[in-house]
C-alpha positions in Angstrom: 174.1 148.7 188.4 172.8 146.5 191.0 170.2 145.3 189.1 172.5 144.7 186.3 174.7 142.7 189.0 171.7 140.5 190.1 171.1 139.6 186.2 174.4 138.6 185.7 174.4 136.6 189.2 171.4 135.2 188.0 172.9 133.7 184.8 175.8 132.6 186.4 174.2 130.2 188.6 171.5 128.9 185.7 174.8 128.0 184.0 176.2 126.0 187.1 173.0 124.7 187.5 172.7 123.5 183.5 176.5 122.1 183.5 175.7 119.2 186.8 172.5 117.7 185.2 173.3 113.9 185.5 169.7 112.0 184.3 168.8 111.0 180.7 166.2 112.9 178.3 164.0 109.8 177.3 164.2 106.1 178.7 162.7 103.7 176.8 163.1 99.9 175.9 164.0 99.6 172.2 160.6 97.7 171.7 158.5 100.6 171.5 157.0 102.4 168.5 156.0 105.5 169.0 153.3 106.6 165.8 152.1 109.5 167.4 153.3 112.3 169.6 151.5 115.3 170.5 152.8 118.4 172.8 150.1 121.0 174.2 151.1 124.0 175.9 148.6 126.4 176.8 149.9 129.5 179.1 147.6 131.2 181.4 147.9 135.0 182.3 149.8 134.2 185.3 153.2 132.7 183.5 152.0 129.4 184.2 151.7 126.3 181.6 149.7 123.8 181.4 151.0 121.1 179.7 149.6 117.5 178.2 151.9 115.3 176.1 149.4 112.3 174.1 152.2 109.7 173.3 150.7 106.4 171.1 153.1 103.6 171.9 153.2 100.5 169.6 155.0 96.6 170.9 156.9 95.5 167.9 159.2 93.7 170.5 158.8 90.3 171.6 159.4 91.0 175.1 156.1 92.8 176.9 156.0 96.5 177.6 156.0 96.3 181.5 157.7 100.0 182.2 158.5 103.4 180.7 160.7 105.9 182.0 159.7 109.6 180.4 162.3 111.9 181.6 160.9 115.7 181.5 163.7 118.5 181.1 162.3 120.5 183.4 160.8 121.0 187.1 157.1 119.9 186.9 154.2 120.2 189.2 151.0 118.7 189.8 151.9 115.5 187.4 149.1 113.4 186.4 149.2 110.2 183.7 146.5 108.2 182.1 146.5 105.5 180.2 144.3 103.0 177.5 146.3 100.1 179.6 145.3 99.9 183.0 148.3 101.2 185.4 149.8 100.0 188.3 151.7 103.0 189.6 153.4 106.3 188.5 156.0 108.3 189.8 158.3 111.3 189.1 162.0 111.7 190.6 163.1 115.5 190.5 166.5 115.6 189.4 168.8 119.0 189.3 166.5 120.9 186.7 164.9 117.6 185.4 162.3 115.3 186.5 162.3 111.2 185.7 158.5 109.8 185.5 158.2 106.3 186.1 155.0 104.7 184.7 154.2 100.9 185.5 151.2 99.0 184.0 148.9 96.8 185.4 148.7 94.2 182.1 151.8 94.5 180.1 151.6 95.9 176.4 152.3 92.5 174.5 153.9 91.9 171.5 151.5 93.2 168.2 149.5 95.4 170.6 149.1 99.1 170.7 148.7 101.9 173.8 148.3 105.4 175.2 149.8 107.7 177.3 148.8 111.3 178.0 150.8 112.7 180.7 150.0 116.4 182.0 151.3 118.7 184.4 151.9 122.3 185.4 155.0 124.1 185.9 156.8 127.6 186.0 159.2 127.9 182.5 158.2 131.7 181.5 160.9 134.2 181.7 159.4 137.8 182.3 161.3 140.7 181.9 159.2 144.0 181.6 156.2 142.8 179.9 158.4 140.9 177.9 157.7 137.4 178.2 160.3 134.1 176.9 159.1 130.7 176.9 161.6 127.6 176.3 160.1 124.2 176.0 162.1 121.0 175.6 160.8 117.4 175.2 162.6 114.5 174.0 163.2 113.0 170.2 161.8 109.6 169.3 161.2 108.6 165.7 157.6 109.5 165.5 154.5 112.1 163.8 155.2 115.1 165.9 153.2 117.9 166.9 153.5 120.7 169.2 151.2 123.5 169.8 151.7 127.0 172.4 148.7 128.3 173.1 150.0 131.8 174.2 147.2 133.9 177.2 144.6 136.5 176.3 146.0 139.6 174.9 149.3 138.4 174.0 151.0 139.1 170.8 154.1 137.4 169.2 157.6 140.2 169.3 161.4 140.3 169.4 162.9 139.6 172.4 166.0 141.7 170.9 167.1 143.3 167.7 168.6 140.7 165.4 166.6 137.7 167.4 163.8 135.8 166.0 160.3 136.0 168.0 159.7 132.1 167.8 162.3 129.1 167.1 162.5 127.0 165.0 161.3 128.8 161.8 159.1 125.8 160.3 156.0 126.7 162.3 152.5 128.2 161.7 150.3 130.8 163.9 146.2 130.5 164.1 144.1 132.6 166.1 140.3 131.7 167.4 140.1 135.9 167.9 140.8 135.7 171.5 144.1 133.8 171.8 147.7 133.3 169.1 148.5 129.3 168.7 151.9 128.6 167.7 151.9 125.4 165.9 154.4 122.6 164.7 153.9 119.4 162.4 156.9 117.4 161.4 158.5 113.8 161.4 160.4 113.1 164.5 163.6 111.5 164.7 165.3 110.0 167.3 168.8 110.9 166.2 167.9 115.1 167.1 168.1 114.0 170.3 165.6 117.0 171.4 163.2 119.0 170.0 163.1 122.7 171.9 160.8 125.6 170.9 161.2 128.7 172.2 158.4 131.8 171.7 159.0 135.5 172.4 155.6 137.6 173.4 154.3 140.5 175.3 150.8 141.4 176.8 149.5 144.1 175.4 147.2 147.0 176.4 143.0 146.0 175.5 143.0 148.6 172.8 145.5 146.9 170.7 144.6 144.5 167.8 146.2 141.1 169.0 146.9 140.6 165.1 149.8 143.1 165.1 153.7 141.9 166.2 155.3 144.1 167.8 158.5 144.8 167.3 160.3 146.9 169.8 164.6 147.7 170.3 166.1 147.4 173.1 169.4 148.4 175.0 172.6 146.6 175.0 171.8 144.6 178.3 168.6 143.3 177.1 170.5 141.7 173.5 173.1 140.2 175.9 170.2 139.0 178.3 168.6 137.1 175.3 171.9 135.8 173.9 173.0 134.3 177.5 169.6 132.5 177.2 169.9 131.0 173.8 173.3 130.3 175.0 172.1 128.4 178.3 169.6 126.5 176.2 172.5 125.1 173.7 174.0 123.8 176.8 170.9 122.4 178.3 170.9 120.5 175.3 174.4 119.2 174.7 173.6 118.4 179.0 170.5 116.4 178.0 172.3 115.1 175.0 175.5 113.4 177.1 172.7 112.5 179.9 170.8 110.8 177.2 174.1 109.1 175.9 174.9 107.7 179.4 171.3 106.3 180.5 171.4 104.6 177.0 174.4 102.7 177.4 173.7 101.4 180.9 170.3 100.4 178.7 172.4 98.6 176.0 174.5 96.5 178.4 171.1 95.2 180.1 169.8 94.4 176.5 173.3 92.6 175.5 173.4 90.6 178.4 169.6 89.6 177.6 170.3 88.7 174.3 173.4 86.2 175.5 171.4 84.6 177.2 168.4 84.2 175.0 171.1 83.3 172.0 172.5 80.7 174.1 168.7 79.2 174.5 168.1 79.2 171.0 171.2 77.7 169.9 170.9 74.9 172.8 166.8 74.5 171.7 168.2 74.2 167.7 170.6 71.7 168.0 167.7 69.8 170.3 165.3 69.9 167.6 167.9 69.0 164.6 168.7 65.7 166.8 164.9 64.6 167.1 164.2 65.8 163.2 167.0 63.8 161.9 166.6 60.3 164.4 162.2 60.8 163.1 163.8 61.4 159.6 165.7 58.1 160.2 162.6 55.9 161.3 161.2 57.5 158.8 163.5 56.0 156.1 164.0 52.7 157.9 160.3 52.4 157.4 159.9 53.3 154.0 162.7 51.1 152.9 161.2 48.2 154.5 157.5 48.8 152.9 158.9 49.3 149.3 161.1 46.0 149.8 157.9 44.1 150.9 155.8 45.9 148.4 158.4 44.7 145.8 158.3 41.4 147.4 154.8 40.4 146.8 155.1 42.3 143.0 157.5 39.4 142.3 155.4 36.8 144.0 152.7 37.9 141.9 154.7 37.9 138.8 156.0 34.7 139.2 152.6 33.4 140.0 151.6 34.6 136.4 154.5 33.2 134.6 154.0 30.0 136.2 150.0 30.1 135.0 150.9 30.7 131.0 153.8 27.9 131.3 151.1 25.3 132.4 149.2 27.0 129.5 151.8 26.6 126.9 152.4 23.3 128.0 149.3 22.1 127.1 149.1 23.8 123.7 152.3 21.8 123.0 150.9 19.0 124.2 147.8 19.2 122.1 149.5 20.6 118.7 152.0 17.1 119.2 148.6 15.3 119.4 147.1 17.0 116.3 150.9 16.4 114.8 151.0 12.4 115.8 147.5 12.1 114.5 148.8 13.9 111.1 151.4 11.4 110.9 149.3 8.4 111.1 147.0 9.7 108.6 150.0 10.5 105.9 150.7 6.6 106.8 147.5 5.8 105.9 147.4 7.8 102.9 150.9 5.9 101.3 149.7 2.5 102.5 146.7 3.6 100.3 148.7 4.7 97.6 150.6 1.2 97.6 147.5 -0.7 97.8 146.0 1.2 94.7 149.1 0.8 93.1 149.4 -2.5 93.7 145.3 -3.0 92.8 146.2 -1.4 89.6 149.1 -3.3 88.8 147.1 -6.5 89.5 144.0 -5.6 87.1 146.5 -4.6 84.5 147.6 -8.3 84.8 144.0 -9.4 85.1 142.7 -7.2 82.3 143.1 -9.6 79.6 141.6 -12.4 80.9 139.0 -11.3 83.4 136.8 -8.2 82.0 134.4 -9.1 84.9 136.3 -7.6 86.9 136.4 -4.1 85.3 133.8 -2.9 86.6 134.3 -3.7 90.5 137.5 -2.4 90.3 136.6 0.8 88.6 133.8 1.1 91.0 136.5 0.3 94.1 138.9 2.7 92.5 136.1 5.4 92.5 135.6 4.7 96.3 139.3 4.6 96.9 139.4 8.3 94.8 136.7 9.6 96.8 138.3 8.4 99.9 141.9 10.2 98.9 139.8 13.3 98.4 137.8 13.2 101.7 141.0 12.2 103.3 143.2 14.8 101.0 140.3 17.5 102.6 141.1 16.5 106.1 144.8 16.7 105.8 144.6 20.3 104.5 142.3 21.1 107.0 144.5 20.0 110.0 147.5 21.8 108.3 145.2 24.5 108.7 144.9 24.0 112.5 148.5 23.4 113.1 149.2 26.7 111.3 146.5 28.6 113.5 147.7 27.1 116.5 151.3 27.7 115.8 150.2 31.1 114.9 148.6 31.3 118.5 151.1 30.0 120.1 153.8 32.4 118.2 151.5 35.6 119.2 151.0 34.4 123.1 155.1 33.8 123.5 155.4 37.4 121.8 153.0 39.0 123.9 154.2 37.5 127.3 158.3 38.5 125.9 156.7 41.9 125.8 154.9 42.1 129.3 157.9 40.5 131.0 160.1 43.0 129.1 157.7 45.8 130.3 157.2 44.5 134.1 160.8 44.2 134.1 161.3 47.5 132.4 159.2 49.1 135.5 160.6 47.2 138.1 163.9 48.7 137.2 162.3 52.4 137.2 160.6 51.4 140.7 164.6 50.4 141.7 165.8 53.5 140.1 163.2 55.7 141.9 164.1 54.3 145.3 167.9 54.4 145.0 167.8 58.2 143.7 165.4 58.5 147.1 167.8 56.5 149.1 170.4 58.9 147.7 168.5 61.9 149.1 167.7 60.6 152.5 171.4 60.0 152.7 172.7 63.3 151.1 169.7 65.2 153.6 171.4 62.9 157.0 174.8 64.3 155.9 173.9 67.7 155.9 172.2 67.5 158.9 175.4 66.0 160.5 177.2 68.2 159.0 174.6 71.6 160.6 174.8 69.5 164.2 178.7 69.7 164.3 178.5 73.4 163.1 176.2 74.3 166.1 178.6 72.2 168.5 181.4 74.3 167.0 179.4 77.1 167.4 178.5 76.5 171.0 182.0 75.6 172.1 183.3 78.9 170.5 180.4 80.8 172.7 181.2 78.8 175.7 184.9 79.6 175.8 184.4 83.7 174.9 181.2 84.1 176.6 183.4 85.7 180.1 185.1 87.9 177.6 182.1 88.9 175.9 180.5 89.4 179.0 183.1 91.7 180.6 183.7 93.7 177.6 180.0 95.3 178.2 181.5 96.7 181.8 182.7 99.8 182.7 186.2 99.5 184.6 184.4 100.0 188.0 181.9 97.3 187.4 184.7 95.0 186.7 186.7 96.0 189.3 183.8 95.5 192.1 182.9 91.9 189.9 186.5 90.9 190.3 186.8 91.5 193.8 183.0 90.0 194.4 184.7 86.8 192.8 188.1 86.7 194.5 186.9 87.2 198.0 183.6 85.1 197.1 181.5 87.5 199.5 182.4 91.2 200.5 180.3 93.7 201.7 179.7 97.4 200.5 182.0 98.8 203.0 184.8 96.5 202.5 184.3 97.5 198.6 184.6 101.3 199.3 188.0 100.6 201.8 189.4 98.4 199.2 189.0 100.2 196.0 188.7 103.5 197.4 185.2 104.6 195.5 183.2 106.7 197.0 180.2 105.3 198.9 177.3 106.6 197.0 178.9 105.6 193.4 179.7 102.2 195.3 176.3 102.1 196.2 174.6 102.8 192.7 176.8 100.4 190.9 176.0 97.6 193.2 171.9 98.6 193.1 172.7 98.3 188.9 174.6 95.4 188.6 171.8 93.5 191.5 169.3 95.3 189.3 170.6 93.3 186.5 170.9 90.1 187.7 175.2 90.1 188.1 175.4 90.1 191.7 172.9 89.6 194.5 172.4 90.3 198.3 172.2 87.8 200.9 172.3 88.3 204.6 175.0 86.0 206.6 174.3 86.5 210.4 173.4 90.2 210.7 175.3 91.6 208.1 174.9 92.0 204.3 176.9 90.5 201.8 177.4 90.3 198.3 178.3 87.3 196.1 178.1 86.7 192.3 174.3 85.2 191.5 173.6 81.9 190.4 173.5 82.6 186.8 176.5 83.9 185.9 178.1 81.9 188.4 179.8 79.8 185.3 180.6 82.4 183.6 182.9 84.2 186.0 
């Protein structure tokens, strides 16, 4: 009975115990990757376990990777922690049944980069009960390739810690043996949303004569069924305690990363609007410049063009002037030709009269009509050959005017394409500066909406006593801790952490006036308050 009595005395305070855990299972930044995550426990023959957790962290943050916070689930001793970055410091923080380990580095884990952790330590988490022997191991969840492996003492053998329970938890595991020793093994994918992963193996040493292959399986009285179902009961509220703890480390986590990002969001959207006012005044230049070169570029086209014309008028000219010189030199020769004609005529007309009494004379005048023939011929032969040059010439001429109607028509033709290009240009420049206006007064929209909610949004990510101690910080512009405790009636210590997280966090900050210690709101959120 008074063993019985000490049991149940026993449970009862591992239960009080369980119920006041106030720290987190895991702190991390939400930067980190973890790709691998290994878990070896290897039991001696004196209850104790050895321990080594092989975490491989990837940054697929921008910020760097200056601090991580592991938070064990259990009391630990003898902690050691190692690193492929080179560390600054390490620590562990025992708190109720858990323990916080703080690991700083040296250089930063940058953004793209990967890194190590192994973290090892000892520690007493084997319940023995007459040869029977319970081990309960918790770590925390992250999204990850996990693996976890018990490596149980010499001689031990896997069994029932009561009738109806099941030797190891949970059921998707494997056993190996190297002949000497059982390894209880466990590969799956990791995910932060279990919260926990908690595995819990049932064994007994057995005598040097037995074959370590066999499970025992033994029965048990009443008290020793309730015994094992107050323990899986205490470990379901371990959890849902780690759980809540988790919860609560996490949101304090989130405000810290909200207030961050305000602030980084305000930067960009101040750093945009800067660089949309320099890209459109260098797109301006830009098109005042362009406009100018294609006006001059025009500008000498013409003079070029003009230049040209002007050349094949002076030519033309002078064709005209030459074809009314082969024309005036026609003209005379026609005159010629009729004063010929008349002179013949008249010759003829003469010697007709003459005929009958002077027959001397036939003969010159036949002779001088012959010369007068052969003259009209030669001169009939010229004639046709300068009709021949007028009509070449006038063909020239005809085919020169044609051909320079056609290249004006064509030069004119791509000037207008040239003009067409560069208004439809001009067009885009001007439809690209309106959009851009039109972007710059979003953004100042944009900002003025952020500058006139940003108190609200700020204040929303407070709890009501981190307002509370804000407000009164900003009415009484400097207050110390003790006047905050009389006025709002908080106790000291929760006074005291709040202040610690909000200075932690850049809200408030200390300064000494005289010999005392006051606190006002900092300089950065001085505008916002």
């Amino acid at each position: 009975m008074v063993s019985r009595f000490k049991k149940f005395e026993k449970f009862k305070i591992l239960f009080s115990l369980l119920l006041l855990l106030s720290l987190g299972i895991f702190n991390s930044a939400s930067a980190i990757k973890f790709e691998n995550y290994v878990v070896v426990c290897d039991i001696d023959s004196n209850n104790k376990i050895n321990t080594t957790i092989n975490l491989e962290i990837y940054n697929n943050n921008t910020e760097e990777i200056k601090e991580i916070t592991y938070i064990i689930p259990h009391k630990i001793n003898n902690l050691n922690v190692k690193s492929s970055s080179e560390l600054d410091t390490y620590s562990s923080i025992l708190s109720g049944s858990s323990t916080e380990v703080i690991i700083k580095f040296k250089n930063p884990i940058k953004k793209g980069e990967k890194g190590n952790l192994i973290i090892s330590f000892t520690g007493d988490l084997v319940w023995d009960k007459e040869n029977k022997k319970l081990l309960s191991f918790s770590v925390p969840a992250v999204d990850s390739d996990f693996t976890m492996i018990i490596k149980l003492p010499m001689g031990a053998s896997v069994v029932s810690p009561a009738e109806g329970l099941l030797s190891i938890t949970p059921q998707d595991y494997t056993i190996d043996t190297d002949g000497k020793r059982i390894f209880v093994k466990w590969n799956k994918q990791l995910r932060s949303s279990d919260k926990f992963f908690t595995s819990t193996v049932s064994y007994a040493i057995l005598a040097p004569n037995t074959n370590n292959s066999n499970i025992v399986e033994t029965q048990n009285g009443r008290l020793d069924t309730i015994y094992y179902m107050l323990c899986g009961v205490l470990i379901l509220i371990t959890l849902g305690s780690f759980y809540g703890i988790y919860y609560e480390k996490n949101k304090n986590r989130r405000k810290n990363n909200t207030i961050k990002e305000i602030l980084k969001e305000k930067e960009k959207l101040l750093d945009e609007i800067n660089i949309i006012k320099e890209k459109y005044n260098d797109e301006q230049i830009k098109s005042n410049n362009k406009l100018k070169e294609l006006e001059k570029d025009l500008e000498n086209k013409l003079n070029i063009a003009t230049h040209e014309l002007n050349l094949k008028d002076e030519s033309i000219s002078e064709l005209n002037k030459e074809l009314n010189n082969l024309k005036n030199e026609n003209n005379k020769l026609n005159v010629l030709i009729s004063e010929l004609k008349t002179s013949l005529e008249k010759s003829n007309n003469d010697l007709k009269n003459k005929l009958k009494n002077k027959d001397a004379y036939i003969e010159k005048i036949e002779t001088t009509n012959k010369t007068l023939n052969s003259k009209i011929s030669e001169l009939t032969l010229k004639i046709e050959e300068l009709n021949k040059a007028i009509n070449a010439m006038e063909q020239e001429q005809e085919q020169k005017l044609q051909k320079k109607q056609e290249q004006e028509l064509q030069k004119e033709q791509e000037y207008k394409q040239q003009i067409d290009g560069l208004n439809k240009e001009l067009l885009k420049y001007r439809s690209e500066l309106r959009k851009k206006e039109k972007e710059i007064i979003e953004f100042k929209n944009l900002l003025d909406n952020y500058e006139k909610t940003k108190e609200q949004m700020f204040m929303n990510i407070l709890t009501e006593d981190e307002k509370m101690i804000i407000n009164l910080i900003k009415s009484k512009e400097e207050i110390t801790q003790k006047e905050i405790v009389e006025i709002t009636g908080l106790t000291k210590p929760k006074v005291s952490r709040i202040v610690s997280d909000l200075v932690e966090r850049g809200i408030i900050r200390k300064v000494k006036i005289g010999r005392i210690n006051k606190l006002i709101i900092s300089d950065e959120l001085n505008g916002w308050l």
